[in-house]
C-alpha angles and dihedrals in degrees: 000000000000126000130203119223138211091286104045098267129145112223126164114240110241106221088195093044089099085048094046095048093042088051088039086058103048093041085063115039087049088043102168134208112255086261095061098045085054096055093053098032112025117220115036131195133202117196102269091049092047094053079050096055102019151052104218101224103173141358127205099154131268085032138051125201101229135184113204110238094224112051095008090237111163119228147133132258128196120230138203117195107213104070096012109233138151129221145132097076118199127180112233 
């Protein structure tokens, strides 16, 4: 579905936009230490230690798309933005 706006643009409407920017708030005003995001999600990644292991393939924040370097396997990653960290892993 694409919508035009005021000035005449096409644009395609994001039926997850209202999800991501509610879990984009909330990632951010509860940011955790690298210790706690651990505890709750298990490996966690800064950005030095993703380029290592991924291929960022998308971004559509709070999530990246993500392929691992080292089995090409396709997933998505959650992000925080202060301080920048990675977690909660999912295969695609």
């Amino acid at each position: 579905m694409s919508i035009q706006n005021q000035s005449g643009c096409k644009s395609v409407a994001d039926s997850t936009e209202v999800a991501r920017r509610n879990r984009l708030e909330q990632l951010n005003s509860e940011s955790g230490s690298r210790t706690t995001l651990e505890a709750v999600h298990g490996q966690v990644w800064n950005t030095d230690e993703l380029k290592q292991d991924f291929v960022v393939t998308g971004f559509l924040a709070p999530f990246v798309t993500v392929q691992r370097k080292d089995n090409r396997e396709e997933g998505t990653l959650e992000f925080q933005h202060q301080p920048r960290f990675y977690f909660n892993y999912r295969r695609s």
